[in-house]
N, C-alpha and C positions, 0 to 999 in steps of 0.2 A: 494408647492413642497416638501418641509421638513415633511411638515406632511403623505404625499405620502410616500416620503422615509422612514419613520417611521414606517408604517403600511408594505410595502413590506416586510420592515426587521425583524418585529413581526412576519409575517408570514413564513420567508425562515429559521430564527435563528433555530425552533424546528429541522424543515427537517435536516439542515445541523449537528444537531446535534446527530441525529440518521443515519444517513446514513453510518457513520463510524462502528456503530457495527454492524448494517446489511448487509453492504456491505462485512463487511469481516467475517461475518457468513455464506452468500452464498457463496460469494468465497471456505470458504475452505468444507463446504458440499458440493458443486458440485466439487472439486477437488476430494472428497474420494471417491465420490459416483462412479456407472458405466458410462465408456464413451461407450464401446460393451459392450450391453447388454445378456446374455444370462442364458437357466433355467439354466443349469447345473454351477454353482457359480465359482468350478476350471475355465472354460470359460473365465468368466467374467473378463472386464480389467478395472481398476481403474483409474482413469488422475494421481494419487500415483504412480502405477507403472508403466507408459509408459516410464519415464526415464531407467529405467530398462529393462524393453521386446526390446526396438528398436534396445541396442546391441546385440542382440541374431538375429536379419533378417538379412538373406543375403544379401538383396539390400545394407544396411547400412555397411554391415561387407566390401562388396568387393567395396563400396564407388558409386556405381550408384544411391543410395542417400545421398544427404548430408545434416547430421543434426548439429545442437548445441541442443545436447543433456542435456546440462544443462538446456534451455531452459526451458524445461517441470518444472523444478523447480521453475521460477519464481512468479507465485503464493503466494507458499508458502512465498516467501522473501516478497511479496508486503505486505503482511495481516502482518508479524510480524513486517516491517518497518514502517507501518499504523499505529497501534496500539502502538507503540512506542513512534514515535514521537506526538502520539495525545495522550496517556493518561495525561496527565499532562498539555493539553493546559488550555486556559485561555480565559474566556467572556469576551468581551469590553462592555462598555455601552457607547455609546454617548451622550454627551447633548450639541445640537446645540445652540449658542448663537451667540452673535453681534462683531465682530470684531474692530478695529479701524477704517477700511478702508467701516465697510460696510455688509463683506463678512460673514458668518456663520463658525462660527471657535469651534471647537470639543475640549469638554476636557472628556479624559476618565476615567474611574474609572473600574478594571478587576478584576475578580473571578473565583475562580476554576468552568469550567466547567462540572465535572464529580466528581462525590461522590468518597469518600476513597473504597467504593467496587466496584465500578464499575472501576476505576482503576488498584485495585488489581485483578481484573478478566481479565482487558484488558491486563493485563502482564500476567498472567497466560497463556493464549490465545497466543500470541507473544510467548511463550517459545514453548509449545506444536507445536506451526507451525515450529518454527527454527528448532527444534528437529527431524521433520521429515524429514529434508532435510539431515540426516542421512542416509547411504545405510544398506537394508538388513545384517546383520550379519557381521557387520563393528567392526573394532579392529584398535588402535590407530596406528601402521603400515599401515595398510589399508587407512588408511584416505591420509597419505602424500604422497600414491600414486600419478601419474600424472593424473590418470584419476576418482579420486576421490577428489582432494586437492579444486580445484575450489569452490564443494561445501561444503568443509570445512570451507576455509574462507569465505563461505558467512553467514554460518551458524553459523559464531564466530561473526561475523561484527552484526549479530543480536542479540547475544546475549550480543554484548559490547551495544549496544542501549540502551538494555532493561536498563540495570544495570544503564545508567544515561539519564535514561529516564526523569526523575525531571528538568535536568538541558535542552537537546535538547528540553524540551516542551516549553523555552521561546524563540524558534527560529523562533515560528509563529507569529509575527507583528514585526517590529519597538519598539510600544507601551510597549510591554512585556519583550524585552531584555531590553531597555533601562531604563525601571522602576526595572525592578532588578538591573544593575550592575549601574547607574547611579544615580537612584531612584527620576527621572525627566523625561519627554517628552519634553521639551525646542528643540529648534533646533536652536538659536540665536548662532552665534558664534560659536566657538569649537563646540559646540554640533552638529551645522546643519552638519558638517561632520560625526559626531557619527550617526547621523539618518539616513544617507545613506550609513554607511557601515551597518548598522540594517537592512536598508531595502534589499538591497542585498542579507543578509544572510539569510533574511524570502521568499527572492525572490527563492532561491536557493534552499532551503527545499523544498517548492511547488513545484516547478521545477519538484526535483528526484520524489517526488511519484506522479508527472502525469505521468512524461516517465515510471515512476516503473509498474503501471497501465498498462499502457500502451501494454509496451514490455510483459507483463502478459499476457495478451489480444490477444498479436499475435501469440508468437513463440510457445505457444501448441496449439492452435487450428491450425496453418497453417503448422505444422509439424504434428499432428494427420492425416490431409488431407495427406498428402505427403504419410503418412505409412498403409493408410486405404486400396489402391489395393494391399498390399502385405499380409497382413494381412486377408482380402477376400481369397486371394488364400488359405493362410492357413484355412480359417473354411471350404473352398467349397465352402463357399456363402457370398454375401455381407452381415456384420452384421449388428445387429439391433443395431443404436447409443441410448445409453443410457440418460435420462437428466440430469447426470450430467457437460457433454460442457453449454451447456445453461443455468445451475445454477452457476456456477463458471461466466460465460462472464456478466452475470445480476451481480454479486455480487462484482467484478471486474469495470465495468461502474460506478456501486457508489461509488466505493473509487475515479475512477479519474473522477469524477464530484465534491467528495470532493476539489480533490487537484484544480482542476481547478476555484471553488469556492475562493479557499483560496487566489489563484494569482487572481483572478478579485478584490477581497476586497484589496488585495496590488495596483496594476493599481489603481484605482479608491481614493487611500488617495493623 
Protein backbone atom coordinates (compact mmCIF):
# COMPACT_ATOMS: atom_id res chain seq x y z
CA UNK A 1 0.00 0.00 0.00
CA UNK A 2 2.82 2.41 0.80
CA UNK A 3 4.51 1.78 -2.17
CA UNK A 4 1.18 2.48 -4.17
CA UNK A 5 0.94 5.57 -2.27
CA UNK A 6 4.27 6.46 -3.26
CA UNK A 7 4.02 5.92 -6.92
CA UNK A 8 0.35 7.91 -7.12
CA UNK A 9 2.24 10.77 -5.44
CA UNK A 10 5.33 10.69 -7.98
CA UNK A 11 2.87 10.91 -10.38
CA UNK A 12 0.16 13.77 -9.15
CA UNK A 13 3.21 15.83 -7.33
CA UNK A 14 4.51 17.26 -11.05
CA UNK A 15 0.67 17.86 -12.14
CA UNK A 16 -0.26 19.65 -9.14
CA UNK A 17 2.63 21.45 -9.52
CA UNK A 18 2.02 23.06 -12.83
CA UNK A 19 -1.38 23.46 -12.80
CA UNK A 20 -1.10 26.67 -10.79
CA UNK A 21 0.65 28.56 -13.43
CA UNK A 22 -1.39 27.22 -16.14
CA UNK A 23 -4.44 27.55 -14.60
CA UNK A 24 -3.95 31.12 -14.02
CA UNK A 25 -2.55 31.59 -17.40
CA UNK A 26 -5.69 30.49 -19.02
CA UNK A 27 -7.64 32.22 -16.64
CA UNK A 28 -6.52 35.36 -17.31
CA UNK A 29 -5.97 34.97 -21.40
CA UNK A 30 -9.45 33.88 -21.75
CA UNK A 31 -10.52 36.77 -19.38
CA UNK A 32 -8.78 39.41 -21.88
CA UNK A 33 -9.44 37.60 -24.80
CA UNK A 34 -13.36 38.03 -26.63
CA UNK A 35 -16.34 36.79 -24.92
CA UNK A 36 -18.62 38.54 -28.48
CA UNK A 37 -16.93 37.97 -31.00
CA UNK A 38 -16.94 40.19 -33.97
CA UNK A 39 -14.67 41.56 -37.40
CA UNK A 40 -15.13 44.94 -36.70
CA UNK A 41 -12.80 44.94 -33.21
CA UNK A 42 -14.78 48.38 -31.68
CA UNK A 43 -17.52 45.49 -31.56
CA UNK A 44 -15.83 43.20 -29.82
CA UNK A 45 -16.38 42.65 -25.95
CA UNK A 46 -13.73 41.61 -23.67
CA UNK A 47 -14.76 39.41 -20.14
CA UNK A 48 -12.12 42.90 -19.05
CA UNK A 49 -14.74 45.03 -19.99
CA UNK A 50 -18.16 43.46 -19.16
CA UNK A 51 -17.83 44.94 -15.74
CA UNK A 52 -18.11 48.16 -17.43
CA UNK A 53 -20.62 47.84 -20.53
CA UNK A 54 -23.55 46.18 -18.25
CA UNK A 55 -23.74 49.70 -16.48
CA UNK A 56 -24.48 51.40 -19.60
CA UNK A 57 -27.93 48.71 -20.57
CA UNK A 58 -31.00 49.71 -19.70
CA UNK A 59 -32.20 46.47 -18.43
CA UNK A 60 -29.54 46.94 -15.54
CA UNK A 61 -29.91 50.73 -15.33
CA UNK A 62 -33.83 50.58 -14.54
CA UNK A 63 -33.01 47.26 -12.31
CA UNK A 64 -35.06 44.49 -14.60
CA UNK A 65 -31.79 42.97 -14.29
CA UNK A 66 -29.99 42.40 -11.26
CA UNK A 67 -26.42 42.10 -11.24
CA UNK A 68 -23.19 42.28 -8.78
CA UNK A 69 -21.46 43.79 -10.99
CA UNK A 70 -18.32 43.42 -9.25
CA UNK A 71 -18.70 40.01 -9.95
CA UNK A 72 -17.14 40.17 -13.45
CA UNK A 73 -14.09 40.90 -11.53
CA UNK A 74 -13.43 37.94 -9.66
CA UNK A 75 -11.17 36.34 -11.87
CA UNK A 76 -8.98 38.75 -11.82
CA UNK A 77 -8.81 38.51 -7.73
CA UNK A 78 -8.67 34.52 -7.93
CA UNK A 79 -5.37 34.33 -10.25
CA UNK A 80 -3.58 37.12 -8.10
CA UNK A 81 -4.81 35.55 -4.76
CA UNK A 82 -3.41 31.99 -6.38
CA UNK A 83 -0.35 33.08 -7.19
CA UNK A 84 0.23 34.70 -4.04
CA UNK A 85 -0.38 32.65 -1.62
CA UNK A 86 1.33 29.68 -3.74
CA UNK A 87 4.55 31.45 -4.88
CA UNK A 88 6.34 30.75 -1.97
CA UNK A 89 4.89 27.41 -0.96
CA UNK A 90 6.88 24.52 0.11
CA UNK A 91 7.40 20.48 -1.05
CA UNK A 92 7.03 17.88 1.60
CA UNK A 93 8.75 14.70 1.25
CA UNK A 94 7.61 11.89 3.11
CA UNK A 95 9.39 8.85 4.47
CA UNK A 96 7.23 6.34 5.75
CA UNK A 97 8.48 4.48 8.65
CA UNK A 98 7.51 2.18 11.75
CA UNK A 99 5.75 3.61 14.50
CA UNK A 100 5.81 2.35 18.17
CA UNK A 101 2.34 1.05 17.81
CA UNK A 102 2.84 -0.54 14.40
CA UNK A 103 1.38 2.22 12.32
CA UNK A 104 3.60 4.06 9.55
CA UNK A 105 4.39 7.43 10.90
CA UNK A 106 5.78 10.39 8.44
CA UNK A 107 8.69 12.52 9.02
CA UNK A 108 9.08 15.32 6.70
CA UNK A 109 11.63 17.22 5.32
CA UNK A 110 10.35 20.65 2.85
CA UNK A 111 11.85 22.68 0.10
CA UNK A 112 11.10 25.64 -1.83
CA UNK A 113 8.97 24.39 -4.50
CA UNK A 114 9.33 27.01 -7.17
CA UNK A 115 12.79 28.63 -8.22
CA UNK A 116 13.70 32.39 -7.21
CA UNK A 117 12.29 33.29 -11.10
CA UNK A 118 9.67 31.57 -11.19
CA UNK A 119 8.42 33.23 -8.05
CA UNK A 120 9.47 36.59 -9.17
CA UNK A 121 7.25 36.06 -12.30
CA UNK A 122 4.44 34.71 -10.25
CA UNK A 123 4.39 38.13 -8.33
CA UNK A 124 4.80 39.95 -11.33
CA UNK A 125 1.79 38.02 -12.67
CA UNK A 126 -0.43 38.82 -9.26
CA UNK A 127 0.36 42.63 -9.64
CA UNK A 128 -0.53 42.93 -13.48
CA UNK A 129 -3.90 40.98 -12.55
CA UNK A 130 -4.73 43.25 -9.30
CA UNK A 131 -3.84 46.17 -11.44
CA UNK A 132 -6.43 45.59 -13.65
CA UNK A 133 -9.18 45.52 -11.33
CA UNK A 134 -8.47 49.23 -11.91
CA UNK A 135 -11.58 51.19 -13.83
CA UNK A 136 -10.80 52.90 -17.13
CA UNK A 137 -9.45 56.44 -16.56
CA UNK A 138 -9.68 56.13 -12.72
CA UNK A 139 -8.17 59.05 -10.34
CA UNK A 140 -7.63 58.51 -6.52
CA UNK A 141 -11.23 60.37 -5.94
CA UNK A 142 -12.77 58.14 -8.28
CA UNK A 143 -11.65 55.07 -6.54
CA UNK A 144 -13.54 56.12 -2.94
CA UNK A 145 -16.46 56.43 -4.91
CA UNK A 146 -19.35 54.01 -3.68
CA UNK A 147 -19.58 52.37 -6.86
CA UNK A 148 -15.94 51.96 -7.41
CA UNK A 149 -14.48 51.48 -3.59
CA UNK A 150 -15.42 47.63 -3.67
CA UNK A 151 -13.03 47.06 -6.24
CA UNK A 152 -10.56 49.00 -4.62
CA UNK A 153 -10.27 47.20 -1.71
CA UNK A 154 -10.07 44.21 -3.42
CA UNK A 155 -7.46 45.31 -5.35
CA UNK A 156 -5.27 46.58 -2.23
CA UNK A 157 -6.29 43.20 -0.25
CA UNK A 158 -4.08 41.81 -3.28
CA UNK A 159 -1.71 43.80 -3.35
CA UNK A 160 -1.12 43.58 0.57
CA UNK A 161 -0.81 39.62 -0.28
CA UNK A 162 1.68 39.99 -2.57
CA UNK A 163 3.95 42.12 -0.41
CA UNK A 164 4.00 39.28 2.26
CA UNK A 165 3.64 36.69 0.21
CA UNK A 166 6.98 34.90 1.84
CA UNK A 167 5.25 34.86 5.06
CA UNK A 168 1.20 33.61 3.81
CA UNK A 169 3.08 30.85 1.79
CA UNK A 170 3.70 28.89 5.11
CA UNK A 171 0.00 28.80 5.56
CA UNK A 172 -0.13 25.58 3.31
CA UNK A 173 0.25 22.55 5.84
CA UNK A 174 0.52 22.21 9.40
CA UNK A 175 4.21 20.89 8.63
CA UNK A 176 5.19 24.46 7.19
CA UNK A 177 3.97 27.00 9.74
CA UNK A 178 4.84 24.91 12.55
CA UNK A 179 8.57 24.14 11.24
CA UNK A 180 8.94 27.99 10.80
CA UNK A 181 7.67 29.46 13.89
CA UNK A 182 8.14 26.48 16.10
CA UNK A 183 10.97 24.76 14.19
CA UNK A 184 9.32 21.23 15.09
CA UNK A 185 6.37 19.01 13.99
CA UNK A 186 5.94 17.45 17.49
CA UNK A 187 2.39 17.42 18.33
CA UNK A 188 3.00 15.70 22.04
CA UNK A 189 1.66 18.10 24.42
CA UNK A 190 1.33 21.79 23.95
CA UNK A 191 2.28 21.28 20.56
CA UNK A 192 -0.69 18.87 19.67
CA UNK A 193 -2.72 22.12 20.19
CA UNK A 194 -0.34 24.15 17.90
CA UNK A 195 -0.95 21.62 15.18
CA UNK A 196 -4.42 22.09 15.19
CA UNK A 197 -4.63 25.60 15.09
CA UNK A 198 -1.93 24.95 12.02
CA UNK A 199 -4.21 22.81 10.57
CA UNK A 200 -7.19 25.04 10.50
CA UNK A 201 -5.31 27.80 9.32
CA UNK A 202 -3.94 25.67 6.29
CA UNK A 203 -7.55 24.29 6.32
CA UNK A 204 -8.84 27.93 5.79
CA UNK A 205 -6.39 29.08 2.99
CA UNK A 206 -7.65 26.09 0.96
CA UNK A 207 -10.99 26.89 1.76
CA UNK A 208 -10.96 30.79 0.31
CA UNK A 209 -9.26 29.83 -3.04
CA UNK A 210 -11.78 26.91 -3.74
CA UNK A 211 -14.70 29.16 -3.05
CA UNK A 212 -12.47 32.02 -4.68
CA UNK A 213 -12.40 29.53 -7.79
CA UNK A 214 -15.23 28.98 -7.59
CA UNK A 215 -17.38 32.09 -7.24
CA UNK A 216 -14.88 33.03 -10.37
CA UNK A 217 -16.48 30.34 -12.17
CA UNK A 218 -20.03 31.45 -11.62
CA UNK A 219 -20.85 34.98 -11.33
CA UNK A 220 -19.39 35.99 -15.02
CA UNK A 221 -20.47 33.43 -16.87
CA UNK A 222 -23.98 33.32 -15.18
CA UNK A 223 -24.22 37.00 -15.46
CA UNK A 224 -22.84 37.11 -19.27
CA UNK A 225 -25.90 34.75 -19.84
CA UNK A 226 -28.38 37.09 -18.07
CA UNK A 227 -26.97 40.22 -20.37
CA UNK A 228 -26.52 38.19 -23.78
CA UNK A 229 -30.61 38.90 -24.99
CA UNK A 230 -30.12 42.42 -24.19
CA UNK A 231 -27.06 42.75 -25.81
CA UNK A 232 -28.42 40.57 -29.09
CA UNK A 233 -31.01 43.35 -29.32
CA UNK A 234 -28.24 45.79 -29.42
CA UNK A 235 -26.16 43.99 -32.49
CA UNK A 236 -29.56 42.95 -34.26
CA UNK A 237 -28.40 39.55 -33.99
CA UNK A 238 -27.53 37.05 -31.54
CA UNK A 239 -23.52 37.25 -31.36
CA UNK A 240 -21.04 35.21 -32.06
CA UNK A 241 -19.40 34.11 -28.33
CA UNK A 242 -15.96 34.26 -28.44
CA UNK A 243 -13.47 31.48 -26.74
CA UNK A 244 -12.47 33.44 -24.39
CA UNK A 245 -15.57 32.05 -21.67
CA UNK A 246 -14.10 28.69 -22.16
CA UNK A 247 -10.61 29.60 -21.76
CA UNK A 248 -10.90 31.45 -18.64
CA UNK A 249 -13.61 28.50 -16.93
CA UNK A 250 -10.63 25.70 -18.31
CA UNK A 251 -8.08 27.88 -16.54
CA UNK A 252 -10.21 28.73 -13.54
CA UNK A 253 -11.31 24.64 -12.95
CA UNK A 254 -7.37 24.26 -12.43
CA UNK A 255 -6.84 26.50 -9.86
CA UNK A 256 -9.90 24.97 -7.80
CA UNK A 257 -8.78 21.50 -8.48
CA UNK A 258 -5.55 23.03 -7.17
CA UNK A 259 -7.08 24.21 -4.01
CA UNK A 260 -9.22 21.38 -3.72
CA UNK A 261 -5.98 19.08 -3.98
CA UNK A 262 -4.52 20.91 -1.25
CA UNK A 263 -7.71 20.38 1.30
CA UNK A 264 -7.78 16.52 0.30
CA UNK A 265 -3.84 16.42 1.34
CA UNK A 266 -5.09 18.28 4.68
CA UNK A 267 -8.21 15.57 5.25
CA UNK A 268 -6.05 12.76 4.57
CA UNK A 269 -2.82 13.82 7.41
Amino acid sequence: MQSLRRVVTQTLNPLHRWLLPAGALCTFVGYVRPWIDHKAAGLAVLGLDLGELVKFLHPVQQGEIRLWREGFYLPLVAVSVSLSLNAFRRDSKAHAGTGPEGRGTEADGSGPRYSWPVRIAYLLFAIVTALNLLPPAWTPQQLLTPEFRLQAVAMLLCLALIAISPLVGLFQSPQTLLESLVGTTEVSGRRGCLWRVAWVIAFVRGLVLVLLAGAAIYFPVAQFRQVLPTLAELYGQTPDIGWGPALMVAGLAGLLWHGIADISSLLNE
